[in-house]
N, C-alpha and C positions, 0 to 999 in steps of 0.2 A: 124775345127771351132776354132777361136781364142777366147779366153777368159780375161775380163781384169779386175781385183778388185783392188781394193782401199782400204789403210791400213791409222792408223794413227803411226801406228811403227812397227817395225821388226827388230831383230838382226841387227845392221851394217853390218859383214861382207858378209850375204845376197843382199847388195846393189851393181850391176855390172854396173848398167845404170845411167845418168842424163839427162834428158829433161826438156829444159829449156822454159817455154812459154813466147816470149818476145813483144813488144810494144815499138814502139818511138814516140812521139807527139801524143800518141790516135792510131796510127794506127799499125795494125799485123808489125811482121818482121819474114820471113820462107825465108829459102834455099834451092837454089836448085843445086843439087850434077851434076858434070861436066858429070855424065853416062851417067843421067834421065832426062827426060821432066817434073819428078813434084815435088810439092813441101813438105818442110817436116819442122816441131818444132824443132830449133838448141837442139842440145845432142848426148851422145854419153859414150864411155866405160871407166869404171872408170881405172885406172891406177895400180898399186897394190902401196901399202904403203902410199895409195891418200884417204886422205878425201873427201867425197862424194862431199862437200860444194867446196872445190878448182877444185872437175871433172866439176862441175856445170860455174863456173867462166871460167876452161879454154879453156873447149868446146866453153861458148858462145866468147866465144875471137878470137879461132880458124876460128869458122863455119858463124859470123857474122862481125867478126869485132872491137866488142864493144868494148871501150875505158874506158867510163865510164859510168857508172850502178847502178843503184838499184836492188838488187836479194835476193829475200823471199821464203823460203819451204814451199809448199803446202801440200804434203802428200807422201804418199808410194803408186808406182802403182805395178801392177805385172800383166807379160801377161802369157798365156797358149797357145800354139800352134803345133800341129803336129808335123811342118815341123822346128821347133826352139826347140835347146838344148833337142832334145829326147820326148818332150811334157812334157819337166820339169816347175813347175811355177819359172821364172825369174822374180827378184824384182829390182827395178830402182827407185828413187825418182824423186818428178815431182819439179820444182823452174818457180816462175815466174820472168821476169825480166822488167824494166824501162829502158832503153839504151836511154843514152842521148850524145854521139859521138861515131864515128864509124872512125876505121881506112879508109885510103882510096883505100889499096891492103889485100886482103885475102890469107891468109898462111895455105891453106888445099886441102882437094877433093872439096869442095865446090866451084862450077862455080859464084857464085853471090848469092848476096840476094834479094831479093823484099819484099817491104812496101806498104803495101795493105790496101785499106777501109776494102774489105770484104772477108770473107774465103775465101782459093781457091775450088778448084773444084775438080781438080787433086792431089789427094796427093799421097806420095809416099806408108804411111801405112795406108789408108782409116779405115781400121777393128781396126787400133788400137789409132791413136793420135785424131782424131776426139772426144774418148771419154777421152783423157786425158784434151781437151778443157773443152768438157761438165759439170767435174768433178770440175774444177777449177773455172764454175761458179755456179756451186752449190754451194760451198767454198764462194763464195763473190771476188774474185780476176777478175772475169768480170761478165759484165751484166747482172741483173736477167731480167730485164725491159728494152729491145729494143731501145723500143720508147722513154728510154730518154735518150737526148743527152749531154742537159749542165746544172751544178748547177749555180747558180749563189747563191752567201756569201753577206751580209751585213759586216759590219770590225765590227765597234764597238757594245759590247754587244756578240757579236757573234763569230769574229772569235779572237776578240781580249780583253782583260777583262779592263776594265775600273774604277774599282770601287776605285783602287786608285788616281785617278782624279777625282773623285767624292768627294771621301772623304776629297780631299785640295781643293778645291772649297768649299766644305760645310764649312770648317775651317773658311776660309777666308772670307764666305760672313758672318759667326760668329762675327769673329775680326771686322766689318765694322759694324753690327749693333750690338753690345756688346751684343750679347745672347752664350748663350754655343752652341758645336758642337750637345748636348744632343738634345736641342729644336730645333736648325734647320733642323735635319737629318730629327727626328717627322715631322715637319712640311712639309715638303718635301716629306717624305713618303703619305700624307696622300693625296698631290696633285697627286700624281701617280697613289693611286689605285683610283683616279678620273678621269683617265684616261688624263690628265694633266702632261708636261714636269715638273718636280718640282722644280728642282733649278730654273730655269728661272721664275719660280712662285712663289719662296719664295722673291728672289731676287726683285721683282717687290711689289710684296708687303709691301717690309719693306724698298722699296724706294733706293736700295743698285745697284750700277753699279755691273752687272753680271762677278764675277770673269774670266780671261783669261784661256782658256783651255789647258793644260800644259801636252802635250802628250807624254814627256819621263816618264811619268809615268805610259805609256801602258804599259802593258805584255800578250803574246801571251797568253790564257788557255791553260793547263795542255795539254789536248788531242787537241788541235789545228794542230800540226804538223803530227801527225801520221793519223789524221783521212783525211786531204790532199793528204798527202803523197801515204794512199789508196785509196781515192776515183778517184785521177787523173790517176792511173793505167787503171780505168775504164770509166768514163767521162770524157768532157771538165770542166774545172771552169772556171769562171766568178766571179769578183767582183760588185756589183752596189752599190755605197756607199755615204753617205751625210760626204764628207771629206773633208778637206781644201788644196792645193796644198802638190804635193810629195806624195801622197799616193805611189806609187809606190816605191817608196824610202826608206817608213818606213815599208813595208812592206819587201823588201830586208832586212833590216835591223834587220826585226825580223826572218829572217829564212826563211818565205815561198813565198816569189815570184815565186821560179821557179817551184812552183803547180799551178801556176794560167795561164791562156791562155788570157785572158782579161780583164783588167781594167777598168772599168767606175764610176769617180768619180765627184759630184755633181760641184767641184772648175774647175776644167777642163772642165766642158760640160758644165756649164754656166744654168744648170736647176737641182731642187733638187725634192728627194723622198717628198712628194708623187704622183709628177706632174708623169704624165703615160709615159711623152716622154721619159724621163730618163731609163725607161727600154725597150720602144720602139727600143733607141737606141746601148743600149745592144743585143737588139733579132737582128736588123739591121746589126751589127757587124759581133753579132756571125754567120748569116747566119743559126739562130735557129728559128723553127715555134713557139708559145706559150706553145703549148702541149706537148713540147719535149723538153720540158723547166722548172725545178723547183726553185725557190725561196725561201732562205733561211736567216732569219731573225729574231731578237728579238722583234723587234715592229709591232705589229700590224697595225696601221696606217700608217706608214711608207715601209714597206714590204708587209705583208701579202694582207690586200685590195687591192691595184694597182696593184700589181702580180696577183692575183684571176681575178678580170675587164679583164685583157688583154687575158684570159683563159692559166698560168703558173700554176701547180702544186705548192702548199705552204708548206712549213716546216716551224713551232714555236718555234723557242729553246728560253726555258724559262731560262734565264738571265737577271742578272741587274734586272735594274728596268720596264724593260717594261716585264716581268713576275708579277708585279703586275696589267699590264692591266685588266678590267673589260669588258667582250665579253658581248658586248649589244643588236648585232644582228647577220643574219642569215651570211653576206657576210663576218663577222668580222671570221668567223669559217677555219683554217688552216685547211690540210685535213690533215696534221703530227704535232702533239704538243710532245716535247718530251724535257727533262731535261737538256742536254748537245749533246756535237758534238759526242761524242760518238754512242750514240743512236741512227745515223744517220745509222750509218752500219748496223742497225737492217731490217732497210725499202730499203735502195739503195744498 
């Protein structure tokens, strides 16, 4: 009988193995060895005077191809077996990887690789990599929840922090009607938790052309990048955004385009949140049903509603100012409200 546990640490020099669980575009990548007919998780034996982390790198190099990568530690496995090293327990770290080029010739025993929607069937250690899969979603490194396929991100508020374009727009709509930054902001605040845009409402009110929005003064949020970074390990994302031309561009610019698999932005598609068709066209895109679909977003009105109508799963990250929304009815209710992007890895 084989047996396989899972550690969170062990002596180093205990580590003989690396298995590396990898992924390209969303979908598996396993080898298969020029002997066998089936297939197996790139890894293999560590080298002596080798750090675990470079067996892990060179293996998937060897066995796959991979050029260039993303590669994160999971855990410590260790198998028990009969017929292996006497029925001694052998201890091996498990690494997940993001393979984003692949050489074009393989330099190993490895006949080919294949990139697969779904498990295979055949594998080569059925009793034992199957549960280094299982472990690694237990972990959060894949899918706890199946059935969902794609996030889709709101930008502002959300994936990107805005508040200092808030705050030179407040300035300046200050300087235009000679009040301080003090009483505008108040005032401003106080249309929001009315569930009211408030610059656009202070602005109107005090008769002031609505200052230009002045978007080198985004910055990404703190945990913006890393929480991408892991959730496209395991989902598709989507953007659905009420943005002015270039989204795309600024969003390279800040680091994470190449977590995102879809763009749709209100200046480009010529219809804005919270008309339905704009994420209609999203789901259209992505070739994703509604329910296999989550939405995530700061505004209420603008996200969560229309996402909910079209039957999408909702996420609330409470940011900016639409965290001071007032939920007045039953449809206004997200099924996830939660403080930051972070949070997200709690549920997904």
């Amino acid at each position: 009988m084989v047996e396989v546990r899972f550690y969170d640490t062990v002596n180093d020099e205990l580590l003989k193995f690396a298995v590396i669980i990898s992924q390209s575009n969303g979908k598996w990548v396993f080898c298969k060895h020029k002997e066998r007919d089936t297939y197996e998780v790139p890894g293999g034996h560590r080298e002596d005077g080798e750090d675990i982390l470079e067996t892990a790198k060179r293996e998937l190099y060897e066995e796959t191809g991979a050029i260039t990568f993303d590669i994160t530690p999971i855990c410590i496995y260790s198998v028990t077996a009969p017929d292996n090293f006497d029925g001694m327990e052998t201890f091996g770290k498990l690494f997940f990887s993001d393979i984003y080029t692949f050489e074009k010739e393989l330099h190993s025993e490895i006949e080919k690789i294949a990139i697969m929607d779904e498990l295979p069937i055949n594998w080569t250690y059925p009793e034992i990599q199957p549960k280094l899969l299982e472990e690694a979603r237990k972990r959060g490194f894949l899918p706890k929840k199946e059935e969902i396929k794609w996030l889709f991100f709101d930008v502002g508020s959300t994936l990107v922090d805005e508040s200092k374009v808030y705050e030179d727009r407040m300035k300046r709509i200050a300087d235009l009607s000679g009040l301080t930054y003090e009483q505008i902001n108040k005032y401003a605040m106080s249309f929001y938790k009315e569930n009211k845009k408030g610059d656009l409402e202070v602005a109107r009110q005090l008769g002031v052309k609505l200052p230009k929005w002045e978007s080198q003064y985004e910055r990404l949020y703190t945990d913006t990048k890393d929480c991408l970074k892991k959730l496209s390990r395991i989902y598709k994302i989507g953007v659905i955004a009420n943005q002015s031309l270039g989204t795309s561009e600024r969003l390279e610019n800040l680091g994470v385009r190449k977590y995102l698999d879809l763009i749709i932005a209100s200046a480009e598609e010529g219809v804005s949140k919270p008309d339905r068709r704009i994420f209609e066209i999203a789901l259209e895109r992505s070739r994703c049903r509604p329910e296999n679909a989550v939405m995530i977003g700061d505004r209420i009105d603008n996200d969560i509603v229309p996402a909910k109508q079209l039957g999408m799963k909702t996420i609330w990250v409470k940011q900016g100012f639409g965290s001071l929304w007032n939920i007045t009815d039953e449809n206004e209710k997200a099924d996830i409200e939660i403080n930051n992007l972070s949070d997200i890895l709690k549920y997904l």
